[in-house]
VOPAGU-2260 file (C-alpha; in pm, 1 decimal, decimal comma):
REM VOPAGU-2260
SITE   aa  ch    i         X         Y         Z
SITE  UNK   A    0   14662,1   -5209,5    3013,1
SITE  UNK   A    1   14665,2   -5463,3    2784,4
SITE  UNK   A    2   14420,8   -5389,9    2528,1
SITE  UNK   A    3   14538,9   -5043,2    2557,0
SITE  UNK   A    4   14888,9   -5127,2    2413,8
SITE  UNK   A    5   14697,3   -5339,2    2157,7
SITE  UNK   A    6   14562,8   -5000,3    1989,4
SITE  UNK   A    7   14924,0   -4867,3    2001,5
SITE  UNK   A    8   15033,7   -5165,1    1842,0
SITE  UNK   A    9   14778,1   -5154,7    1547,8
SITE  UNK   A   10   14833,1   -4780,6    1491,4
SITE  UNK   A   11   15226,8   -4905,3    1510,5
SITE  UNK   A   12   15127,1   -5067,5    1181,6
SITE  UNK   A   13   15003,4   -4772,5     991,0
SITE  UNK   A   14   15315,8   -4675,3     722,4
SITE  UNK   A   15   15429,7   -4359,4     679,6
SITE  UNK   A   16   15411,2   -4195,3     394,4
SITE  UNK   A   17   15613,5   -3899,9     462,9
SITE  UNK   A   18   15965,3   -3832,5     331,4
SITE  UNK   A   19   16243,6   -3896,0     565,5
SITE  UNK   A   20   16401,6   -3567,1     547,4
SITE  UNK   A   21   16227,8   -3266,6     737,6
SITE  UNK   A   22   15998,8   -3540,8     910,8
SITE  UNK   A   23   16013,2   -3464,0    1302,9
SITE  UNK   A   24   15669,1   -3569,9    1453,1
SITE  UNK   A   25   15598,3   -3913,9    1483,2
SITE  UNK   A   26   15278,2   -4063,2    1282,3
SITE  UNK   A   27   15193,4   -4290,0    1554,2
SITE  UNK   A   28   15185,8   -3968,2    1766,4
SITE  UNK   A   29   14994,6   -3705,8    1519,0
SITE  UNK   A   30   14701,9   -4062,9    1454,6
SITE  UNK   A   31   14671,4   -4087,7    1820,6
SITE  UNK   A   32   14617,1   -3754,3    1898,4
SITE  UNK   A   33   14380,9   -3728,9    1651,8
SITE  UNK   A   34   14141,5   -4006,8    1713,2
SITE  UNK   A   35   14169,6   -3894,3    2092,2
SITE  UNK   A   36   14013,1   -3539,6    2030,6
SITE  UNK   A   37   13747,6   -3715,0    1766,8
SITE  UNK   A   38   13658,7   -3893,2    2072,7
SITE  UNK   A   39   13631,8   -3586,4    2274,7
SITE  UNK   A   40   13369,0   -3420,4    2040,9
SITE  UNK   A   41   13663,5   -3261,1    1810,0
SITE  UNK   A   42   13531,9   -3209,3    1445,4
SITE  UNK   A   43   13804,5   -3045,0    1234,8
SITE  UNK   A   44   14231,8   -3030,2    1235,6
SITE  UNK   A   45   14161,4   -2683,5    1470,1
SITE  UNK   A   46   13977,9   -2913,9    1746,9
SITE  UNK   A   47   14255,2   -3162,1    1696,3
SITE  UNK   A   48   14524,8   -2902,2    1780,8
SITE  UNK   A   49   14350,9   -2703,3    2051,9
SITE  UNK   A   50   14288,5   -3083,1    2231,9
SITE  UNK   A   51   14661,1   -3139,9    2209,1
SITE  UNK   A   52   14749,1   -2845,8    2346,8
SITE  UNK   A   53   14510,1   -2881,8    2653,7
SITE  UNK   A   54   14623,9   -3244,7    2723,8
SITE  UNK   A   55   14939,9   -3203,8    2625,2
SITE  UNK   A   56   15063,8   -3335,2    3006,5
SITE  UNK   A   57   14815,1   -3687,8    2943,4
SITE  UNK   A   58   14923,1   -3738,4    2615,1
SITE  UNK   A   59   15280,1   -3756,3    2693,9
SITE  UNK   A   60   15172,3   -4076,5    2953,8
SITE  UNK   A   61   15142,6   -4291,1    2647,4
SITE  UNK   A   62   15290,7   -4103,3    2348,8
SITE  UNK   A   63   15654,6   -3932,5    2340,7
SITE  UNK   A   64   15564,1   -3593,8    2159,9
SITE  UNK   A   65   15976,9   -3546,4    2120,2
SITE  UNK   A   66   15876,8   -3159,1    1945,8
SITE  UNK   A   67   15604,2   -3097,4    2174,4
SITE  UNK   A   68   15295,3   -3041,4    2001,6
SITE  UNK   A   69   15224,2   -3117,3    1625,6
SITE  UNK   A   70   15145,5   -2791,9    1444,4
SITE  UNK   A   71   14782,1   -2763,7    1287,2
SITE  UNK   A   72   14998,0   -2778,1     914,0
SITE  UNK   A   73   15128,4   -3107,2    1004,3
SITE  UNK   A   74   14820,6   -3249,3    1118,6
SITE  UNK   A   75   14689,3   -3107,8     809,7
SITE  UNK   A   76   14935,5   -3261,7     555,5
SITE  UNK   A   77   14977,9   -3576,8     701,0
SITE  UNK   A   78   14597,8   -3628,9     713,2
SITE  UNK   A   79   14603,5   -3531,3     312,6
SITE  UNK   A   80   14901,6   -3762,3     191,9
SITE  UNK   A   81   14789,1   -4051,1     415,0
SITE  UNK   A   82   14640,5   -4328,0     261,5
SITE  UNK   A   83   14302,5   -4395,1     385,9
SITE  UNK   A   84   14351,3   -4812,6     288,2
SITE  UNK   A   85   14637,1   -4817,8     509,5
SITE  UNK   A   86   14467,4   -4624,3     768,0
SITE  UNK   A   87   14134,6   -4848,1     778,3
SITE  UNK   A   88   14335,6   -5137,9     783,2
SITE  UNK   A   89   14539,1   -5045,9    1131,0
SITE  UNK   A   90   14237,6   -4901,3    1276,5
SITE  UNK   A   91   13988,0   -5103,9    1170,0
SITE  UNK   A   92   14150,0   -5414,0    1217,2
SITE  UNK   A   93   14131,6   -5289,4    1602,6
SITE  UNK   A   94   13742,7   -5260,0    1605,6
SITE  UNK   A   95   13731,0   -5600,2    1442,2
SITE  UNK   A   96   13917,0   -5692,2    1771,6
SITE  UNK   A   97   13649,2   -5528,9    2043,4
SITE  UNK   A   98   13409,2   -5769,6    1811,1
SITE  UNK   A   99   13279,3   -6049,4    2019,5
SITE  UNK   A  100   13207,6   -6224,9    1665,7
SITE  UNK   A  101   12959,5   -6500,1    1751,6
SITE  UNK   A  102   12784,6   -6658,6    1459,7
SITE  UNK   A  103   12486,8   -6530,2    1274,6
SITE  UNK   A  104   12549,0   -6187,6    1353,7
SITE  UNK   A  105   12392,2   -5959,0    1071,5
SITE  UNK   A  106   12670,8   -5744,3     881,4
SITE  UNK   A  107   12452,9   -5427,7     713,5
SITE  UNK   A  108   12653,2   -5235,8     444,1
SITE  UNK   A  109   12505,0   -4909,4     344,3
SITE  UNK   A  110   12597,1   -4599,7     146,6
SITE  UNK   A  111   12673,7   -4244,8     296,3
SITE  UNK   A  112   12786,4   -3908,9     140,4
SITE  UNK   A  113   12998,9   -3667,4     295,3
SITE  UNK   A  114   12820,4   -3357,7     164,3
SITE  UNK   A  115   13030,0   -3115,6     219,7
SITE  UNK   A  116   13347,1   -3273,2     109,8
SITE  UNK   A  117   13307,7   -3161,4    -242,5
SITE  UNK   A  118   13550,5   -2897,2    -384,3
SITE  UNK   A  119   13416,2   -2674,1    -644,6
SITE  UNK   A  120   13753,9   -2503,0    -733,9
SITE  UNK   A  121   13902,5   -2815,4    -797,3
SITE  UNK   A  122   13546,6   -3006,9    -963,0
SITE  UNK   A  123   13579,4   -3237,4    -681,6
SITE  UNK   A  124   13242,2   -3444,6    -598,7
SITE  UNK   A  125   13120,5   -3486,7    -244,3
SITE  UNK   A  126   13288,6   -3815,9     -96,4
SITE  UNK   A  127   13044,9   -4164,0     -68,7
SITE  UNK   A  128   13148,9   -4425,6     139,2
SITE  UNK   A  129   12968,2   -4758,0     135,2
SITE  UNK   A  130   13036,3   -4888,9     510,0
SITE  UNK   A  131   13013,3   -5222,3     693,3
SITE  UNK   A  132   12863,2   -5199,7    1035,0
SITE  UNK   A  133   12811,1   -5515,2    1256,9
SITE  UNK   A  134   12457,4   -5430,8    1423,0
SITE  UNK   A  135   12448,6   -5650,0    1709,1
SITE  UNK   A  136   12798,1   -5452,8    1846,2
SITE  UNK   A  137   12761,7   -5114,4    1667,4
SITE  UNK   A  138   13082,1   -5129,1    1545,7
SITE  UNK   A  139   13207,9   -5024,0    1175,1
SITE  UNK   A  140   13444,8   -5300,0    1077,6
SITE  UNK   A  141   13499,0   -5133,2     730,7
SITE  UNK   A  142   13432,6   -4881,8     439,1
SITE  UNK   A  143   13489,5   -4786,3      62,3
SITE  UNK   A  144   13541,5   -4501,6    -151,8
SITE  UNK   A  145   13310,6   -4508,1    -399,3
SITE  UNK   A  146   13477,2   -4391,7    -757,3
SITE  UNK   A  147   13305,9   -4068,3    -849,2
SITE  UNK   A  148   13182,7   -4203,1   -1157,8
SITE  UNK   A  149   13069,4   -4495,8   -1006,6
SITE  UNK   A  150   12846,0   -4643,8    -755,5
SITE  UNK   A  151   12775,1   -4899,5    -407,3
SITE  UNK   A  152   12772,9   -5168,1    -712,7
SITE  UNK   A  153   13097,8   -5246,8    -768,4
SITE  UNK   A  154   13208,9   -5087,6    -454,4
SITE  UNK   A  155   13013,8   -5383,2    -248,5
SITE  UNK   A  156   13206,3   -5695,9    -356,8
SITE  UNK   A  157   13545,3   -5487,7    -315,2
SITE  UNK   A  158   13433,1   -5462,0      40,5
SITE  UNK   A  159   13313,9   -5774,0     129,7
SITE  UNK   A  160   13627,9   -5962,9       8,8
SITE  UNK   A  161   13805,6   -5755,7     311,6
SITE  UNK   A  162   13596,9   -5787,7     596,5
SITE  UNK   A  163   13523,0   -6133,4     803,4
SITE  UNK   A  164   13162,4   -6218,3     699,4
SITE  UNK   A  165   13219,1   -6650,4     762,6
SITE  UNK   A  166   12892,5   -6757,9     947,6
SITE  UNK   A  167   12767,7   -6389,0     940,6
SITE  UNK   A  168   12450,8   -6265,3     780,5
SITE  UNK   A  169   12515,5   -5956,7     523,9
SITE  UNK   A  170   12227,5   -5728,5     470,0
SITE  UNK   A  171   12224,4   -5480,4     180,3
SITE  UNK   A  172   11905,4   -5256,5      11,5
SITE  UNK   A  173   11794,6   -5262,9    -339,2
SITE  UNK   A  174   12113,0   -5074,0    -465,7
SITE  UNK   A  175   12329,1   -5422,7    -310,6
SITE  UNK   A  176   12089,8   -5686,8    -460,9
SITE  UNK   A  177   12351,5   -5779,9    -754,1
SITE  UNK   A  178   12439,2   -6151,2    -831,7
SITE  UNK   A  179   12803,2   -6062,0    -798,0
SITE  UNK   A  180   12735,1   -5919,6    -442,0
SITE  UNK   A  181   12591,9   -6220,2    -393,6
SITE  UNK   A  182   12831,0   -6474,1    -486,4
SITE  UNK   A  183   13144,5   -6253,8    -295,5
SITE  UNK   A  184   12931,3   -6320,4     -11,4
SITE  UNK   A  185   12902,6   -6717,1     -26,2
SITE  UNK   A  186   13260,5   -6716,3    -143,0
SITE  UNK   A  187   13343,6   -6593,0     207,7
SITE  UNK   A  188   13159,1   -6852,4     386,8
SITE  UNK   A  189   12856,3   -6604,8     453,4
SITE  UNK   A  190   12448,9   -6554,0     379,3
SITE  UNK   A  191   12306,9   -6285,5     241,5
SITE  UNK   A  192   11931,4   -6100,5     299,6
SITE  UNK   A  193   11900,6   -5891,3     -13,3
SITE  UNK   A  194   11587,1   -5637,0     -79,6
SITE  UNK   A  195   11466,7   -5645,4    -400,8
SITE  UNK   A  196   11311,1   -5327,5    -560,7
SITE  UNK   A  197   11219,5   -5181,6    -911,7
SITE  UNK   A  198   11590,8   -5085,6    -977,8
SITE  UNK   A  199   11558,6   -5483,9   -1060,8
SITE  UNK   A  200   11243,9   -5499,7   -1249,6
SITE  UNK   A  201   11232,6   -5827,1   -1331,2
SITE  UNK   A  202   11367,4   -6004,9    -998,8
SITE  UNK   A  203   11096,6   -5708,4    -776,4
SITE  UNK   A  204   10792,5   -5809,8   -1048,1
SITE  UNK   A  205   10901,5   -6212,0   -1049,1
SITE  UNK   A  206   10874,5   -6180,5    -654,2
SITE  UNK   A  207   10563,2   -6004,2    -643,1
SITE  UNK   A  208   10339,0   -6206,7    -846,3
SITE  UNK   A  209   10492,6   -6528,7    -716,0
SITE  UNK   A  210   10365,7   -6393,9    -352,1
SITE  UNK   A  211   10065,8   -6283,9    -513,9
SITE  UNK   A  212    9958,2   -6617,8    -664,3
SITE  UNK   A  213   10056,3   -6780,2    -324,5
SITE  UNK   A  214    9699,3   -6598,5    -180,3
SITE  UNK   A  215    9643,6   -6707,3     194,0
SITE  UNK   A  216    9970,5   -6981,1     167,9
SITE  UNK   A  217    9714,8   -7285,8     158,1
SITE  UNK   A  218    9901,2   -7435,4    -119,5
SITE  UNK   A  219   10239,9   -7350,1     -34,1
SITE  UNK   A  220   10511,0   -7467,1     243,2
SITE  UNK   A  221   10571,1   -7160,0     444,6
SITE  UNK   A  222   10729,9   -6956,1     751,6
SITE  UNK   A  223   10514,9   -6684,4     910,0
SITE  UNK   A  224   10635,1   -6468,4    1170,1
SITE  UNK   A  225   10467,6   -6094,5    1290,9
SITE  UNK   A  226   10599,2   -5818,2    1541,4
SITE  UNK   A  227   10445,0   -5539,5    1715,6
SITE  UNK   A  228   10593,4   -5244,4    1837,5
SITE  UNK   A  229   10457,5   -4975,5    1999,7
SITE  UNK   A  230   10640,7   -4662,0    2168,8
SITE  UNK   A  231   10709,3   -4261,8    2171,1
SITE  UNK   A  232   10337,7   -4190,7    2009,6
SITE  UNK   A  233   10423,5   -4484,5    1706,0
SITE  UNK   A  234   10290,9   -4870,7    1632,4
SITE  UNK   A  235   10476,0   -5069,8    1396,6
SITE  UNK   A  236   10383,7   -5394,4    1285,0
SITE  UNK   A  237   10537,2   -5597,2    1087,8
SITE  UNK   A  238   10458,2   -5920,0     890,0
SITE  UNK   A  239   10710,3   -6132,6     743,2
SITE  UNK   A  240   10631,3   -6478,1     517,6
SITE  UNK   A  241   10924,3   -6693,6     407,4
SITE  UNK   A  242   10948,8   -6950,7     146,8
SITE  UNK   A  243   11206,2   -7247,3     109,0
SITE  UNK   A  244   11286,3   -7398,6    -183,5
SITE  UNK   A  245   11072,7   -7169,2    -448,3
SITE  UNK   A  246   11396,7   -7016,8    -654,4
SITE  UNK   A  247   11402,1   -7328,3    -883,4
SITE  UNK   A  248   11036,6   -7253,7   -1026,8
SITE  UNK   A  249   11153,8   -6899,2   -1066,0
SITE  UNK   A  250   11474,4   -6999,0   -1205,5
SITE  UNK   A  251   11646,2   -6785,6   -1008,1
SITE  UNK   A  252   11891,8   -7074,3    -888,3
SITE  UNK   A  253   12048,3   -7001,7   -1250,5
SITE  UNK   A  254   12178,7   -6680,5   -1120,4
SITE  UNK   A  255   12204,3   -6613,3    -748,8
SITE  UNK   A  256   12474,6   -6856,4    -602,6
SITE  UNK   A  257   12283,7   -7089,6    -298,8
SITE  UNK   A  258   11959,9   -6899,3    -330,3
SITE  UNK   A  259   11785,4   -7077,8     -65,2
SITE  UNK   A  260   11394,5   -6852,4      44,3
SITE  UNK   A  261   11224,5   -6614,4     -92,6
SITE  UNK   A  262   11047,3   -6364,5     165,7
SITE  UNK   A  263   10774,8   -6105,1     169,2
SITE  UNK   A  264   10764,4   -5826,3     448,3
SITE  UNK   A  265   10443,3   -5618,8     499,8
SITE  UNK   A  266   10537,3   -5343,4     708,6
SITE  UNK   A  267   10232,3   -5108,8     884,2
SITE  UNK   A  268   10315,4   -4763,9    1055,2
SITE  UNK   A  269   10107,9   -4526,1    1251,2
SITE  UNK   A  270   10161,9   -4241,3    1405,6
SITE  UNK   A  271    9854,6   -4077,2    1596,3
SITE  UNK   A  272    9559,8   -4128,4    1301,9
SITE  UNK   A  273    9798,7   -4104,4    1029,1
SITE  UNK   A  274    9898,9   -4492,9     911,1
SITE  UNK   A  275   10119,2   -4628,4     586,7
SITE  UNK   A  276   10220,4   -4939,2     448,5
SITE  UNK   A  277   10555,2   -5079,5     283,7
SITE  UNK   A  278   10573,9   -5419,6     120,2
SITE  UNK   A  279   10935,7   -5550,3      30,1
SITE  UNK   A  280   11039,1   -5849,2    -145,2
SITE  UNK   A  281   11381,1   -6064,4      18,8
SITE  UNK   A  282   11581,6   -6313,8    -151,3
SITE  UNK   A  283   11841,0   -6518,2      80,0
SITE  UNK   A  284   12056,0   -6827,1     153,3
SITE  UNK   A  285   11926,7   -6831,4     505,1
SITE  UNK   A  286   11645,4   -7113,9     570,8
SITE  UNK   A  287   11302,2   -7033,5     539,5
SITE  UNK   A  288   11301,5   -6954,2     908,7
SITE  UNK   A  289   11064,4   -6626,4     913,4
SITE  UNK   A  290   11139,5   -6488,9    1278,4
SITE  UNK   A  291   11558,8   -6491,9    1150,1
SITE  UNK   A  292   11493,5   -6327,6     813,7
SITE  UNK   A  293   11245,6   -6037,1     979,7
SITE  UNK   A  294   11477,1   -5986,0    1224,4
SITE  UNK   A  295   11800,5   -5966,6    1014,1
SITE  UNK   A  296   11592,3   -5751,2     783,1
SITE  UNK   A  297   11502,6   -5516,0    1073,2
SITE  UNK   A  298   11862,5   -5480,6    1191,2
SITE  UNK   A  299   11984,2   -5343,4     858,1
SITE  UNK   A  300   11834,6   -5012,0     957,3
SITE  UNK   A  301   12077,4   -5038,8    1270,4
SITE  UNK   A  302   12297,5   -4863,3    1061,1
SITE  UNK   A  303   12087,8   -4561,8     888,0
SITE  UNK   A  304   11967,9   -4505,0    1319,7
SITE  UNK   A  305   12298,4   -4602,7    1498,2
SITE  UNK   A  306   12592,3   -4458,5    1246,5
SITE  UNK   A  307   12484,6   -4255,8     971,5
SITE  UNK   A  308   12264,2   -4070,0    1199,7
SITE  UNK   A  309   12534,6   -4021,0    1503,1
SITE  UNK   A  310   12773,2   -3935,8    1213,5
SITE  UNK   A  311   12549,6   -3634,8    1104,4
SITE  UNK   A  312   12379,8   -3519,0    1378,4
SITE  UNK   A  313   12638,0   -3597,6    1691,1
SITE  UNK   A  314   12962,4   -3545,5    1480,2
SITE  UNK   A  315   12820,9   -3300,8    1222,4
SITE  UNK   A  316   12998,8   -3505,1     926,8
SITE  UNK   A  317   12765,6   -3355,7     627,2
SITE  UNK   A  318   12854,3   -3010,0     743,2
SITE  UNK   A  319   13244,4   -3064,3     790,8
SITE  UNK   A  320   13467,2   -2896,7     558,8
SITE  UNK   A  321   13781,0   -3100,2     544,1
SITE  UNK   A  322   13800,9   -3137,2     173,0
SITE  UNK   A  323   14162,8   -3138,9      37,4
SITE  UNK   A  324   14314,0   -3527,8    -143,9
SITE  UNK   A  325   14261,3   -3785,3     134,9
SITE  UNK   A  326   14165,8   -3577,2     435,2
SITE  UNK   A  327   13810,9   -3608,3     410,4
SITE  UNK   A  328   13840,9   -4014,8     386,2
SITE  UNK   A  329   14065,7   -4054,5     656,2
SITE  UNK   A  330   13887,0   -3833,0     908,9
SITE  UNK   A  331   13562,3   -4036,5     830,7
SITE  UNK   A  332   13782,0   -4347,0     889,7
SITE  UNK   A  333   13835,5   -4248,7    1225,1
SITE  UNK   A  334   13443,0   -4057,3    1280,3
SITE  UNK   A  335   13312,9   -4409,1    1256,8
SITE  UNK   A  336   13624,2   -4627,4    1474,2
SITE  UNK   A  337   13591,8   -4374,1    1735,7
SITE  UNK   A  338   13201,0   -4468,0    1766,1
SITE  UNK   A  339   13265,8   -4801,5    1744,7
SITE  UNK   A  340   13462,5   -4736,9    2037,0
SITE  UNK   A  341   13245,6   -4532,4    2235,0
SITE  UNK   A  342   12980,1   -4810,5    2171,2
SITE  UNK   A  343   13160,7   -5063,2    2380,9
SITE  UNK   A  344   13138,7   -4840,6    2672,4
SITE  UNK   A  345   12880,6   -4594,9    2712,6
SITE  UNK   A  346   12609,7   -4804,9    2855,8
SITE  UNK   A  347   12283,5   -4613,6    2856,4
SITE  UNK   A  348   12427,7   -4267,0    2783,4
SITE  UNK   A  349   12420,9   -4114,7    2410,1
SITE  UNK   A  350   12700,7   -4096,8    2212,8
SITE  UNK   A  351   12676,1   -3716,5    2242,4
SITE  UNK   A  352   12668,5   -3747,6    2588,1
SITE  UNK   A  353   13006,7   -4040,9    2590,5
SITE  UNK   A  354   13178,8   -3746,0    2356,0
SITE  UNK   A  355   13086,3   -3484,7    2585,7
SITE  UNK   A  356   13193,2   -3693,7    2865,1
SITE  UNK   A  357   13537,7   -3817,0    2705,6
SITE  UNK   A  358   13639,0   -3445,7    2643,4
SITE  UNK   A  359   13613,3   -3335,5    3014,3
SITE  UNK   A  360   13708,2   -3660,7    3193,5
SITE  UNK   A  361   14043,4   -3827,9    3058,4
SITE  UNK   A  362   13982,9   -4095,8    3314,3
SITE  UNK   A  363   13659,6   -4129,1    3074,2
SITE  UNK   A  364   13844,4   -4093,6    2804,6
SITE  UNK   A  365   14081,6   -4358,3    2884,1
SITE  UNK   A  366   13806,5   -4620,6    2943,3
SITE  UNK   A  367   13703,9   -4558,3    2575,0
SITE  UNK   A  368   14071,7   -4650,5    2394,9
SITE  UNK   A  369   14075,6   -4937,7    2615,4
SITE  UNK   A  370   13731,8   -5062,4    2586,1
SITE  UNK   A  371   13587,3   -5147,3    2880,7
SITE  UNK   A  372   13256,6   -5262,5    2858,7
SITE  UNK   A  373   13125,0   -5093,5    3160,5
SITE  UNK   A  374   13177,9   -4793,7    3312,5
């Protein structure tokens, strides 16, 4: 049980911010319980108490419960006085550790609101994380709060000087493509695959009539690389063209550190007799290799289809509640570790179906917090 006690060890790390006196429950013990019944389809601090009190006799194989069982107030305040930093950095330091971090995996970071954390009594605005999600393992290796005055701009370098992106490929949309992003990114030893848009007018209209005045390539050193896809009533097809060494007639090199291709993606959809088309304008340090750049720019959706999705529509996260000083934060914190989790060992069942399964089976349950890869 080995990797078991690992998790025990990293949630051993968390610091508690409670005062000494009147403090009986253990933090270790109130975290664990709670990221157990998040695991077993609990939403809210009422799920959290009712799966203690049904597992009470499991819990107490691998956590000491000296009071017996937490009271919902004191999963309640510890949840709001807990810092969310120190939280994502015990528990998310243990995803980072189910990673099987080869190179050149693609790192997508994308914005998400809670909707429903707002708090009108208090003029409280609904929560946005921007979050880090490594595509190839569907795991969440980190988040931030994004200042309610603020946006993913400045938010994006804060993250990516705390997460391991060295020989990784970080993916961000239009709202990411910011020289500062940028550099953070090099400055860690990664590459970045940004999509340029009219929120950067002159960058998007630079791209497009560069790609324009390239015509059918005939003139121009290029990578070409298409994909078809075809399944549940849809075709996709996509087209990608990538071009080395282009930046310094642009003069871009002046202001996006190691600029190294510019790429064009022409994307086609249709569903029964109803077809559209996207184009979208790239600019990377990656080599002008068209198949890697397509591909990387593909998986950055892994995280709109494989956690922002699961967080809304398996764990209801727009619709929860939870609203009061750091509760919201640190139950999202542990939404998105416990389907990282879940990930690593659910093999061809849904997440709904793992939390489903993890709430009636603790021998299930069990498999996830150790992360087994099968079942």
């Amino acid at each position: 049980m080995e990797e078991y006690e690992n998790l025990i060890e990293h949630l051993k790390l968390i610091p508690d911010m409670r005062a000494e006196r009147g403090k009986k429950h253990k933090l270790i013990d109130i975290l664990f319980i709670a990221l157990c019944s998040i695991i077993s389809d609990g939403e809210g601090i009422g799920d959290i108490v009712n799966f203690a009190e049904h597992r009470e006799k499991w819990l107490r194989k691998y956590i000491e419960l000296p009071y017996g069982i937490p009271s919902y107030c004191t999963f309640r305040r510890v949840l709001q006085i807990l810092e969310p930093k120190d939280l994502q950095k015990g528990l998310m330091s243990w995803t980072e550790s189910l990673r099987n971090a080869t190179s050149g995996q693609v790192i997508a970071l994308d914005g998400k609101t809670l909707r429903h954390s707002f708090d009108t009594w208090s003029g409280q605005k609904s929560l946005h994380l921007l979050n880090a999600w490594v595509t190839d393992n569907g795991i969440a290796i980190g988040c931030e709060r994004v200042g309610e005055k603020s946006n993913e701009i400045p938010a994006a370098p804060d993250l990516i000087e705390k997460l391991s992106v060295k020989g990784h490929i970080v993916t961000l949309d239009a709202m990411g493509c910011q020289k500062e992003t940028a550099k953070k990114i090099i400055e860690k030893g990664g590459d970045y695959l940004l999509c340029a848009k009219k929120n950067q007018p002159s960058l998007y209209e630079d791209l497009k009539e560069f790609f324009d005045d390239c015509g059918d390539f005939k003139t121009v050193d290029f990578g070409y690389y298409e994909n078809l896809e075809k399944g549940h009533g849809r075709i996709e097809e996509r087209k990608c063209w990538a071009v080395e060494g282009e930046s310094k007639w642009l003069g871009l090199d002046k202001e996006w550190k190691k600029i190294r291709t510019l790429a064009m993606i022409k994307r086609k959809r249709t569903i029964r007799e109803t077809s559209s088309e996207e184009t979208s304008y790239y600019i990377t340090s990656l080599e002008g290799n068209a198949r890697k750049i397509a591909e990387a720019a593909r998986s950055h959706w892994a995280i709109e289809n494989s956690l922002h999705w699961v967080l809304d529509v398996t764990m209801n996260e727009d619709m929860n509640r939870i609203r009061k000083d750091n509760a919201p934060e640190n139950m999202a914190v542990m939404r998105r570790v416990a389907i990282s989790m879940v990930n690593q060992i659910k093999g061809k069942l849904s997440v709904r179906r793992a939390l489903k399964s993890a709430a009636m089976d603790t021998d299930f349950l069990e498999k996830i917090l150790v992360g087994h890869r099968q079942l």
